[in-house]
FIGU-378965 format. One record per residue (C-alpha): residue number from 1; z, y, x. Coordinates in nm, 3 decimals. Layout:
N
+-------+---------+---------+---------+
: dotor :      c3 :      c2 :      c1 :
+-------+---------+---------+---------+
:   NUM :       Z :       Y :       X :
...
+-------+---------+---------+---------+
END
This chain:
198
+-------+---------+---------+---------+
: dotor :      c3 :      c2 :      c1 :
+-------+---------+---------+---------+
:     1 :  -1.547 :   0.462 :  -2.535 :
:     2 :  -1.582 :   0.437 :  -2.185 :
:     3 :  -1.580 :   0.807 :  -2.117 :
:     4 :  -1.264 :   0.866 :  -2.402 :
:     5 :  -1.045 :   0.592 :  -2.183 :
:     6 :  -1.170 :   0.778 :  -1.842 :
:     7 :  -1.066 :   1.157 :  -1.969 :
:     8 :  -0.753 :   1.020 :  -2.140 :
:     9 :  -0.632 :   0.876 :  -1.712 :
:    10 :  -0.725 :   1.212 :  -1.614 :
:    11 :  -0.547 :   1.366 :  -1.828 :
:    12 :  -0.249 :   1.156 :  -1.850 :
:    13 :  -0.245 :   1.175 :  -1.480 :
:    14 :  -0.276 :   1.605 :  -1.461 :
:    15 :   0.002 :   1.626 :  -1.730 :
:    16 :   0.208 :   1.407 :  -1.495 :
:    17 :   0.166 :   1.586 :  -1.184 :
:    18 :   0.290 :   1.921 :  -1.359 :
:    19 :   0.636 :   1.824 :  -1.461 :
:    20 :   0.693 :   1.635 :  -1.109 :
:    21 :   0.948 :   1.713 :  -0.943 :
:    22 :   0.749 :   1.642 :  -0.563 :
:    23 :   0.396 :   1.584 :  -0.508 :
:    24 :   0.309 :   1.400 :  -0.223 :
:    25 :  -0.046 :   1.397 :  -0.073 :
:    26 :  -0.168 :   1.071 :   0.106 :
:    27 :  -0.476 :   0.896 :   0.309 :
:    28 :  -0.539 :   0.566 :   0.387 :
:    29 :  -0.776 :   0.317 :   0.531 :
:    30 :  -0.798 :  -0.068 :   0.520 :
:    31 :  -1.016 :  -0.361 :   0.440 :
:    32 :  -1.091 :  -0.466 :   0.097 :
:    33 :  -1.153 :  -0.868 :   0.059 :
:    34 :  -1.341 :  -0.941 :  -0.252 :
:    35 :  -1.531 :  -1.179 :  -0.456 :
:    36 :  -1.716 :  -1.187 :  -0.786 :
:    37 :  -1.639 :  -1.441 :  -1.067 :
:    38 :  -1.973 :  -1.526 :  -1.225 :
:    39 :  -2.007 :  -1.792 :  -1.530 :
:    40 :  -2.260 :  -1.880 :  -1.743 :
:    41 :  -2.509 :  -1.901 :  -1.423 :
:    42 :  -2.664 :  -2.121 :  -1.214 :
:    43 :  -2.682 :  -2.074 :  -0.836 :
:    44 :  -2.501 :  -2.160 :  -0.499 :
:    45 :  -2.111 :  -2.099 :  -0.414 :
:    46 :  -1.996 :  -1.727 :  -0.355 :
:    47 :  -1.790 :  -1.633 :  -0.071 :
:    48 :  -1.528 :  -1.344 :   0.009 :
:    49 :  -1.694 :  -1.029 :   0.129 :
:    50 :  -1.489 :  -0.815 :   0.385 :
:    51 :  -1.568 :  -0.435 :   0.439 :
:    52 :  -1.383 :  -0.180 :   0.487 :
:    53 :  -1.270 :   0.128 :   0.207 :
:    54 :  -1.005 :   0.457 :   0.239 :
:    55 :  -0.940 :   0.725 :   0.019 :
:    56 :  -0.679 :   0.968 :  -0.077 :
:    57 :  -0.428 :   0.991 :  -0.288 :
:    58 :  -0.174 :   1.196 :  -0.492 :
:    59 :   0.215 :   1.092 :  -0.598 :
:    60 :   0.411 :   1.302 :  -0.858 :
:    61 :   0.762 :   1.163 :  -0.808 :
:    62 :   0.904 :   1.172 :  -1.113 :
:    63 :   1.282 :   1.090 :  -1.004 :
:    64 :   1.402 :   0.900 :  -0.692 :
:    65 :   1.292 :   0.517 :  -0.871 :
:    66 :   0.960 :   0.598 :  -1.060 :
:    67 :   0.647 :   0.820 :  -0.957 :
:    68 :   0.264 :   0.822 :  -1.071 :
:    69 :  -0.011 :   0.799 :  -0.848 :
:    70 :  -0.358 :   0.885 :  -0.905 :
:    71 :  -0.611 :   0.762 :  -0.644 :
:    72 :  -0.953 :   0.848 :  -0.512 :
:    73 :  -1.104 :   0.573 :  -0.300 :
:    74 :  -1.432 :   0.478 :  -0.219 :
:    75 :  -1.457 :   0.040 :  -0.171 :
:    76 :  -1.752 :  -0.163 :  -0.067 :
:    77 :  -1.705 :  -0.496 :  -0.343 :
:    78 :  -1.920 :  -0.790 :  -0.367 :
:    79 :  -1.995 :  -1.146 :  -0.266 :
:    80 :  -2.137 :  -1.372 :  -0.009 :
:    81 :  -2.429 :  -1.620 :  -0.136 :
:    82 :  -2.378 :  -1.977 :   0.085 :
:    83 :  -2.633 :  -2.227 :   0.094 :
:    84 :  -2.566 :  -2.578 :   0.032 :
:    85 :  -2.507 :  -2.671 :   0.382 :
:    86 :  -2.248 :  -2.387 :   0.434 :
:    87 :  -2.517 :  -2.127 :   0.599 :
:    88 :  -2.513 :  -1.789 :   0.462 :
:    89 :  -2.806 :  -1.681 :   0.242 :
:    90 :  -2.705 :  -1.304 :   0.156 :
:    91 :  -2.453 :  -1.133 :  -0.031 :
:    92 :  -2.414 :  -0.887 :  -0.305 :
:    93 :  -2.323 :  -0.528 :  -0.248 :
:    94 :  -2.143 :  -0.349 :  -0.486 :
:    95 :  -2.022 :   0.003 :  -0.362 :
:    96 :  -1.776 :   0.220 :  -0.614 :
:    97 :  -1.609 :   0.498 :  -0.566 :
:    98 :  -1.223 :   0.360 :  -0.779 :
:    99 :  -0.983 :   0.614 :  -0.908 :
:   100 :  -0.667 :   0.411 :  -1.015 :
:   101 :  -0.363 :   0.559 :  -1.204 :
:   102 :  -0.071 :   0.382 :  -1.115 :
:   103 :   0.290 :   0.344 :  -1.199 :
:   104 :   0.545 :   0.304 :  -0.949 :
:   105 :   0.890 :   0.170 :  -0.933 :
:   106 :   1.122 :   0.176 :  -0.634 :
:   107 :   1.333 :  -0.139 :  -0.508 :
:   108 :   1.459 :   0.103 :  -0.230 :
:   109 :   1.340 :   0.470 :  -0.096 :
:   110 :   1.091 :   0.291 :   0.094 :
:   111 :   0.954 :  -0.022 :  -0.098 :
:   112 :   0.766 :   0.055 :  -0.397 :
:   113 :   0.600 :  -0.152 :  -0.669 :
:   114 :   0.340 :  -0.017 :  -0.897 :
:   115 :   0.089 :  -0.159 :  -1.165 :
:   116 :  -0.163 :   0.044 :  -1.380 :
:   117 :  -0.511 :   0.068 :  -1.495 :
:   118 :  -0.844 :   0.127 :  -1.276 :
:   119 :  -1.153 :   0.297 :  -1.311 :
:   120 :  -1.511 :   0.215 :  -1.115 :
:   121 :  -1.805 :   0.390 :  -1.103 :
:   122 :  -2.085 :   0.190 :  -0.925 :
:   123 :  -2.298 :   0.402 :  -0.614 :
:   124 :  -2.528 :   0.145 :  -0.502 :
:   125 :  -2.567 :  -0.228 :  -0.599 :
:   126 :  -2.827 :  -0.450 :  -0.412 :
:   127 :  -2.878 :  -0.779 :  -0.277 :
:   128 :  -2.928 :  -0.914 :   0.023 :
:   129 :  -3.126 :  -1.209 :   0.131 :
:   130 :  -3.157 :  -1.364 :   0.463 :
:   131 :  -3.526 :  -1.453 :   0.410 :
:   132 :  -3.610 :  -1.185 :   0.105 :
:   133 :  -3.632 :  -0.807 :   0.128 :
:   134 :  -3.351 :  -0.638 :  -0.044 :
:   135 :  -3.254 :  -0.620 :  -0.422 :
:   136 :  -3.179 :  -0.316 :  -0.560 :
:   137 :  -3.000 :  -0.435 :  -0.862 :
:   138 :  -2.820 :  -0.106 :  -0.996 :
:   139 :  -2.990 :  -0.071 :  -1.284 :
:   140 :  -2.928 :  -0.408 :  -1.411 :
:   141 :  -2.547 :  -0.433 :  -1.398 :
:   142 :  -2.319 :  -0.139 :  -1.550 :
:   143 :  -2.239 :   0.206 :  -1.404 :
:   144 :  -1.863 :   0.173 :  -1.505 :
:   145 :  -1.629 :  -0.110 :  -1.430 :
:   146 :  -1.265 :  -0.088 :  -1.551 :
:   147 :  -0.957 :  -0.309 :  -1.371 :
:   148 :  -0.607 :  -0.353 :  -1.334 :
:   149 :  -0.436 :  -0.322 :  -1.025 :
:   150 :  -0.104 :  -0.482 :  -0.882 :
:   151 :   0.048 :  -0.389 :  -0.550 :
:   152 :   0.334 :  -0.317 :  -0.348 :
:   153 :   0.370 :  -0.065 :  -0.050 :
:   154 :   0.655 :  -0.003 :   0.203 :
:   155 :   0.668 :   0.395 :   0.351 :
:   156 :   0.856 :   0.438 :   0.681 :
:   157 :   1.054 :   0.707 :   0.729 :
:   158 :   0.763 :   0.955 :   0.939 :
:   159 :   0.556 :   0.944 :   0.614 :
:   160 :   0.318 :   0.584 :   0.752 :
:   161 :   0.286 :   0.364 :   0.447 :
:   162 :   0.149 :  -0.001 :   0.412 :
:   163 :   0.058 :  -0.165 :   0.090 :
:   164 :  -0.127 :  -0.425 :  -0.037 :
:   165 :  -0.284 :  -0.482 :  -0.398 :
:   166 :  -0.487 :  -0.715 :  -0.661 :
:   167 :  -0.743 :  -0.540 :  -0.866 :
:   168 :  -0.877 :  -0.740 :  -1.125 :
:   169 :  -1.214 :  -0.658 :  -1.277 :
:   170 :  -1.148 :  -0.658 :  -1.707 :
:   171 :  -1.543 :  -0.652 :  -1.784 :
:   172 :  -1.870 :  -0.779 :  -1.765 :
:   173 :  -2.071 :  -0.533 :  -1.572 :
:   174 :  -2.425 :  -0.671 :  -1.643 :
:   175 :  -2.541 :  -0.440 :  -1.876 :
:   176 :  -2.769 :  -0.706 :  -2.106 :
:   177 :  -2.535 :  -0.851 :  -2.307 :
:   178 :  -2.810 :  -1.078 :  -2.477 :
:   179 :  -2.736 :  -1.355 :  -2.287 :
:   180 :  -2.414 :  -1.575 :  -2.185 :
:   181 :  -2.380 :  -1.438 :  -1.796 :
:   182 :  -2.042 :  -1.292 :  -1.719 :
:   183 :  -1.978 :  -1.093 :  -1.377 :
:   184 :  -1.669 :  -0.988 :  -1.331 :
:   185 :  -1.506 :  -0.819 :  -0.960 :
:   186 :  -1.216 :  -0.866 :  -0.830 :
:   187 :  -1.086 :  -0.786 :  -0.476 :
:   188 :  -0.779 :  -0.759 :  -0.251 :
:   189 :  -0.700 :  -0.429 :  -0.078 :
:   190 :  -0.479 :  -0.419 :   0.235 :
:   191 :  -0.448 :  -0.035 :   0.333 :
:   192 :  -0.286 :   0.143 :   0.630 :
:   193 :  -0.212 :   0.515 :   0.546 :
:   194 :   0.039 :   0.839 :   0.584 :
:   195 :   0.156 :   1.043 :   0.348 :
:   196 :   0.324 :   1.405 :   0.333 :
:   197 :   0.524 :   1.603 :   0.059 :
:   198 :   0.363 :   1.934 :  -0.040 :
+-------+---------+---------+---------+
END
């Protein structure tokens, strides 16, 4: 199911860029603030993670109000462990490289709004302990995560953009489903970028 709903974006997203009027081509870097929303689990608190992320991007505009975007970005997700006493005692590291196909609608030439669905395939997942060796826990949790994404961005005139989004994990990426544990990511992405019309 997974790989229908990931060939059906591509698609979707190829068809798109073929009856666009404009295509622009874009790169951007930024910091991506996450966390991970855990139940059914016992354990200390979880604290944002900051790292940073970039990619590149690709915008058919459509008409001067609506375009589609399809993304390639590569974001370092996860969480801080905290101790009782507020020290930290690791963190999980969750590295995917995202490809998001987004919608966007603009309020002016410049300020955009756009919404659509995500797609995450995992690279590396370990934890880290301040008194432990390293985790690797890949092979526990699931290689493809699925989210949707909400954001705005604002492009200056010389093609410099700045945007900032929500992207909201939709499933449970450990992969035994046996039990009652639910992990779920979720992460804020501030991005500083330029973009150029081909």
């Amino acid at each position: 199911m997974k790989r229908i709903v990931s060939s059906f974006v591509l698609i979707l997203a190829t068809a798109t860029i073929t009856h666009s009027q404009n295509f622009r081509l874009g790169v951007s870097a930024g910091l991506d603030v996450s966390n991970i929303a855990i139940s059914g689990a016992t354990g200390g608190p979880l604290n944002n993670k900051i790292d940073v992320a970039g990619g590149i991007s690709g915008e058919a505009v459509i008409s001067p109000l609506f375009s589609v975007q399809l993304e390639a970005n590569y974001s370092r997700q996860g969480a801080g462990i905290i101790n009782a006493d507020g020290t930290t005692a690791g963190s999980y590291n969750l590295d995917y490289i995202t490809i998001p196909l987004l919608a966007k609608l603009y309020g002016t030439p410049q300020l955009s709004f756009y919404a659509g669905p995500q797609v995450g395939l995992m690279m590396k997942g370990k934890v880290k302990s301040s008194n432990a060796e390293d985790q690797d826990v890949k092979d526990l949790l699931e290689k493809t995560d699925f989210y949707a994404v909400f954001g705005s961005e604002y492009k200056f005139k010389n093609g410099v953009f700045v945007g900032a989004r929500f992207n909201a994990g939709l499933t449970n990426i450990i992969k035994d489903k046996t039990g009652n544990q639910d992990l779920r990511n979720h992460y804020f992405s501030l991005r500083l970028g330029y973009s150029f019309s081909l």
